[in-house]
KOLLOSE-128886 format. One record per residue (C-alpha): residue in one letter; z, y, x. Coordinates in steps of 0.25 Angstrom, whole numbers, plus 5000, padded with zeros to 4 digits. Example, Ala and Ser with C-alpha at 12.3 -4.5 7.8 and 13.67 -1.06 7.14 Angstrom:
2
+------+------+-------+------+
| rest |   up | north | east |
+------+------+-------+------+
|    A | 5031 |  4982 | 5049 |
|    S | 5029 |  4996 | 5055 |
+------+------+-------+------+
This chain:
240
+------+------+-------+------+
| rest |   up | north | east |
+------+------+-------+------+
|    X | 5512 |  5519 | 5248 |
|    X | 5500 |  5513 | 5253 |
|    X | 5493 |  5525 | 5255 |
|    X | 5503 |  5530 | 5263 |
|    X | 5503 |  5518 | 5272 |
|    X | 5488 |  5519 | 5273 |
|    X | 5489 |  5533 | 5278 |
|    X | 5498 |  5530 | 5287 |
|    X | 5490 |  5520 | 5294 |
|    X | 5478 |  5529 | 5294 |
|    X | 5488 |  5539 | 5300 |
|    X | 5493 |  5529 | 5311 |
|    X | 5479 |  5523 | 5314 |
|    X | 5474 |  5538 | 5316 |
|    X | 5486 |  5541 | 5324 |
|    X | 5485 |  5530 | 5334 |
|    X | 5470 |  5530 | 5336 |
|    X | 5473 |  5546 | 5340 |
|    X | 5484 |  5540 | 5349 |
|    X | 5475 |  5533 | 5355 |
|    X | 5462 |  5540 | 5357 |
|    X | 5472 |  5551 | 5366 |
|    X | 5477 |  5540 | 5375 |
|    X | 5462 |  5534 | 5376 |
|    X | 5460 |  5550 | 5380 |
|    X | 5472 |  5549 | 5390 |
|    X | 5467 |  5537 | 5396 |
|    X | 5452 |  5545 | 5399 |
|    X | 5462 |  5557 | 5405 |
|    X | 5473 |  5550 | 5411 |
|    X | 5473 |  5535 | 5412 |
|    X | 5480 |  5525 | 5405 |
|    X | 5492 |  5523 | 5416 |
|    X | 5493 |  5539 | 5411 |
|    X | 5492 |  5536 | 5396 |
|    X | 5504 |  5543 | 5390 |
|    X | 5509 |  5543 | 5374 |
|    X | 5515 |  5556 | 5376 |
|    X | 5503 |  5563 | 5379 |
|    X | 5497 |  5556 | 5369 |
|    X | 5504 |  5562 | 5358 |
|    X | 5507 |  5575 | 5366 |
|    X | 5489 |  5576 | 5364 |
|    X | 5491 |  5571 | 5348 |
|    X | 5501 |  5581 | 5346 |
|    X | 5510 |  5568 | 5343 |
|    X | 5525 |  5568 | 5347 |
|    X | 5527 |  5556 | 5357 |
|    X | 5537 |  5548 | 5348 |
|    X | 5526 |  5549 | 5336 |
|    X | 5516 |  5543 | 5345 |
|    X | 5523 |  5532 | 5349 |
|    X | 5526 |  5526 | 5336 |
|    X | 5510 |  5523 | 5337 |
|    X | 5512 |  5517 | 5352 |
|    X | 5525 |  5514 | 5356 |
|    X | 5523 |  5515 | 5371 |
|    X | 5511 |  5519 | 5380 |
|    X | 5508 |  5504 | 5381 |
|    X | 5506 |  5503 | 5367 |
|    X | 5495 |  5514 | 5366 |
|    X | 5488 |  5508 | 5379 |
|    X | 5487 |  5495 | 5374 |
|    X | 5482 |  5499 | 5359 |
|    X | 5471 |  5507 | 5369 |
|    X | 5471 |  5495 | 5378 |
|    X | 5467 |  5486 | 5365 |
|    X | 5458 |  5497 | 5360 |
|    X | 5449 |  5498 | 5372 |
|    X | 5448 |  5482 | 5373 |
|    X | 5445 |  5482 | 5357 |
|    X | 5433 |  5492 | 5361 |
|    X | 5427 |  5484 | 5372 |
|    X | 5428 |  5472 | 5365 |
|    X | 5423 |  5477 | 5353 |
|    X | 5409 |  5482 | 5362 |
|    X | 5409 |  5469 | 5366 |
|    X | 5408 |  5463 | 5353 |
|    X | 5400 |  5473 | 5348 |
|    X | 5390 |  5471 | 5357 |
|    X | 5389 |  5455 | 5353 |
|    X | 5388 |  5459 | 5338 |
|    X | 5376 |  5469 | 5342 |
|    X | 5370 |  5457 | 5348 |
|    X | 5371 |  5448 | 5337 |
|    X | 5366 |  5458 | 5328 |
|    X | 5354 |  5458 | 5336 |
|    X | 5353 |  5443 | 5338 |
|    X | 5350 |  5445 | 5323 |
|    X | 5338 |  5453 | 5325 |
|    X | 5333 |  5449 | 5338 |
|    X | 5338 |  5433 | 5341 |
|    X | 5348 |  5429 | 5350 |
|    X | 5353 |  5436 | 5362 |
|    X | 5356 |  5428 | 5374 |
|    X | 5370 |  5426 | 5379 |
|    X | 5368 |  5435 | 5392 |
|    X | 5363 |  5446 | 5383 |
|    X | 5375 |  5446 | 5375 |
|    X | 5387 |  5446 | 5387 |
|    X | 5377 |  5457 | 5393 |
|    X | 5377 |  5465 | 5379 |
|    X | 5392 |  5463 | 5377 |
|    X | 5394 |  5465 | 5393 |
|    X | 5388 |  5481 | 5393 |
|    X | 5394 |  5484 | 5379 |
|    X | 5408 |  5481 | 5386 |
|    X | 5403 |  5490 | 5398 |
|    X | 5396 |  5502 | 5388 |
|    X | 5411 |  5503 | 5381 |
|    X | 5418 |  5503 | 5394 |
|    X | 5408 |  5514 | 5398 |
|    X | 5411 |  5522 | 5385 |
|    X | 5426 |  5519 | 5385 |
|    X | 5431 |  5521 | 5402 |
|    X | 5445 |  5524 | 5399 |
|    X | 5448 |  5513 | 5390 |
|    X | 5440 |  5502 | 5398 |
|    X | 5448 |  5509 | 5410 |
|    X | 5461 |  5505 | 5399 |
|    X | 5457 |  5490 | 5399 |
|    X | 5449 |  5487 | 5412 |
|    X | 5454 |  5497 | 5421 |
|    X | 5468 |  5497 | 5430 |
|    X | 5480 |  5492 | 5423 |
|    X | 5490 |  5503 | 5417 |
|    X | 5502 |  5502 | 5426 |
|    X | 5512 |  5497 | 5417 |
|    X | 5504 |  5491 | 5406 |
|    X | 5506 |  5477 | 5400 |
|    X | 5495 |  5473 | 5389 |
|    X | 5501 |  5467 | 5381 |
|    X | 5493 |  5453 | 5372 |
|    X | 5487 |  5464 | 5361 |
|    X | 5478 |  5468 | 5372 |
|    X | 5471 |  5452 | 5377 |
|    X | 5463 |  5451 | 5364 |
|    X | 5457 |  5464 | 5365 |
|    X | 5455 |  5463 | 5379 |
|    X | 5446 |  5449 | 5378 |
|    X | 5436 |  5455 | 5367 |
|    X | 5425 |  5458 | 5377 |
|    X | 5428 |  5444 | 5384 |
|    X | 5428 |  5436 | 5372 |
|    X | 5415 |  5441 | 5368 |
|    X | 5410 |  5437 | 5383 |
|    X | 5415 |  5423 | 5379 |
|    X | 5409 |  5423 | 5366 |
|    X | 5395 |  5424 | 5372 |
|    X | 5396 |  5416 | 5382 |
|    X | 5402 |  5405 | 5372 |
|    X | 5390 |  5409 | 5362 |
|    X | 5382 |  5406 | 5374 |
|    X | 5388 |  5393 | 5378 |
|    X | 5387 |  5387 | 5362 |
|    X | 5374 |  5390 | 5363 |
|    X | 5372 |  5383 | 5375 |
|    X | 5366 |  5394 | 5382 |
|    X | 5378 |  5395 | 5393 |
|    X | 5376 |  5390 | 5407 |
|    X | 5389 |  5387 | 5412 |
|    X | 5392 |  5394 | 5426 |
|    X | 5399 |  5388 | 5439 |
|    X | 5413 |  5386 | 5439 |
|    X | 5422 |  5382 | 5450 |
|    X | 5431 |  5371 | 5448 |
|    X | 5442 |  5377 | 5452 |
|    X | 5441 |  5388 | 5441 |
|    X | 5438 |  5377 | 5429 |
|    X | 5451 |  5377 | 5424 |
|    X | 5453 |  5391 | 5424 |
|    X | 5439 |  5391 | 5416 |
|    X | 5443 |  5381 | 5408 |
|    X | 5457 |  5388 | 5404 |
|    X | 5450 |  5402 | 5402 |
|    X | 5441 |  5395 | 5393 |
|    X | 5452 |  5389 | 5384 |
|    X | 5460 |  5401 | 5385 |
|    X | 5449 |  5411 | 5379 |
|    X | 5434 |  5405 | 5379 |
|    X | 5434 |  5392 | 5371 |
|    X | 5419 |  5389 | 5370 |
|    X | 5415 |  5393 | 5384 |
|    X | 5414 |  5383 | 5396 |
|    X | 5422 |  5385 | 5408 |
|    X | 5412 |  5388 | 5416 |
|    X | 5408 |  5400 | 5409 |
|    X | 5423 |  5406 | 5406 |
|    X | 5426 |  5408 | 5420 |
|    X | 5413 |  5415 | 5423 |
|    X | 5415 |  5424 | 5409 |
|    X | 5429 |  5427 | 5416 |
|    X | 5422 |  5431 | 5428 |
|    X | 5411 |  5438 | 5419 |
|    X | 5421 |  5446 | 5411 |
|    X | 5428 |  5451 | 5424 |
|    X | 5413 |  5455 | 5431 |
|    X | 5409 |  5462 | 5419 |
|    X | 5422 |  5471 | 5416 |
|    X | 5422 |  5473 | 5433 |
|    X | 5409 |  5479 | 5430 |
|    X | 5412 |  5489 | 5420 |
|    X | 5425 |  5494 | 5428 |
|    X | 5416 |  5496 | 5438 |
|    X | 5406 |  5503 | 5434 |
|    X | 5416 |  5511 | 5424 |
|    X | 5426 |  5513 | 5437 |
|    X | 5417 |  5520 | 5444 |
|    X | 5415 |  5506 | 5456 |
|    X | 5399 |  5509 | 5452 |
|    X | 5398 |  5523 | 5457 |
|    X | 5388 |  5526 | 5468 |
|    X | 5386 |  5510 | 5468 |
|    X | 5379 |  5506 | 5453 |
|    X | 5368 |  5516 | 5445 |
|    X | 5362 |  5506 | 5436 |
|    X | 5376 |  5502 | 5431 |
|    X | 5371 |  5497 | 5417 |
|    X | 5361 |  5489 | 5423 |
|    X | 5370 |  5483 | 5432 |
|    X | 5380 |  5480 | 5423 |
|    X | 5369 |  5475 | 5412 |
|    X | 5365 |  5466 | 5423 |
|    X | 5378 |  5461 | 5428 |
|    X | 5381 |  5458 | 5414 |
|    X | 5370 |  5449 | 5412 |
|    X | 5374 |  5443 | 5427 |
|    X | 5387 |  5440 | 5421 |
|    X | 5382 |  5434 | 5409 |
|    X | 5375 |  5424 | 5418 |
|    X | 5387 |  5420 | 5426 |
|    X | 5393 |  5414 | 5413 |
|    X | 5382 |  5406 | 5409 |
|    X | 5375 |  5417 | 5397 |
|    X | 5360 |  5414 | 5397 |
|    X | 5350 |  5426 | 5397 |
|    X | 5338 |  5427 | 5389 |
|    X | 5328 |  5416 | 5391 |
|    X | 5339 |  5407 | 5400 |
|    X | 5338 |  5393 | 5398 |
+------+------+-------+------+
């Protein structure tokens, strides 16, 4: 009995990553506000009521894509940490700007290699799509490894904290309890202000605002990245 329940899980597993690789496809071809489960299984020889015993409605199979494409950036992000750390090893310690600007281009290098799904996550809404909760954790990877550093950085004491109005100290202070414990106010408003820059910069550049404008777009965003690591108190190399 148990083999038999172990190839069917291999069967299902097989059969849903193949539902999804064609709708990532239609999302490149069409869009995702054109995403549609019938044509799915029409281009997996699949009869629609099969398929839909894997995703019950269309919102279902874009949000397992939605979760997918969050997991994927994420995971680039943390990627690009555990790199860094295995260099630290070999080479000492990289200061607290290097990292976000490391982490900040392996964010950008996945959207780059991934357009359609970035478009899925950062791009227009789909009319008529609600995420739902499974998608916030998936969504905040790349932003809690962002706060990481900059709570590594502030432990450290190697954070200078940045200006804050007073008028948005208890917004700081309430994002802060909400979902960076560890970092001052002063430097949570301006990683909210950061994250927003950063992601801007990518839709940008991936969305086509750069062309006929920016050349050197790595370079810009290399040193934008470095820029923003600054407006949240991250030391460079050398700074005392």
């Amino acid at each position: 009995m148990s083999t038999i329940r172990g190839a069917r899980e291999r069967a299902r597993i097989e059969v849903t990553a193949a539902i999804k690789d064609e709708a990532r496809k239609q999302l490149a071809d069409e869009g995702a506000p054109k995403l549609s489960l019938r044509a799915v299984a029409r281009e997996l020889g699949m009869v629609s009521s099969a398929l839909y015993r894997y995703f019950p409605s269309r919102d279902d199979l874009l949000t397992a894509l939605i979760v997918d494409a969050f997991d994927a950036i994420g995971a680039a992000a943390e990627q690009a940490v555990a790199e860094q750390a295995a260099g630290e090893r070999a080479a000492g310690e990289v200061p607290p700007a290097e990292r976000w600007v490391a982490v900040s281009c392996a964010v950008r290098g996945w959207a780059l290699a991934h357009p359609h799904e970035y478009a899925l996550i950062y791009g227009s809404p789909v009319p008529g799509y609600i995420a739902p909760m499974d998608t916030v954790g998936p969504a905040a990877r790349v932003g809690m490894v962002l706060i990481d550093i900059v709570r590594g950085a502030y432990r450290a004491g190697d954070l200078t904290l940045p200006p804050l109005a007073d008028e948005l100290r208890a917004d700081a202070e309430r994002m802060a309890a909400d979902f960076a414990e560890g970092v001052p106010p002063e430097s949570v408003a301006a990683l909210v202000a950061a994250w927003a820059q950063l992601f801007g910069l990518i839709s940008f550049e991936l969305f086509g605002q750069f062309n006929r404008v920016v050349e050197e777009r790595e370079a810009l965003f290399r040193q934008t990245a470095g820029e923003l690591a600054r407006s949240v108190g991250l030391r460079d190399a050398g700074t005392a």
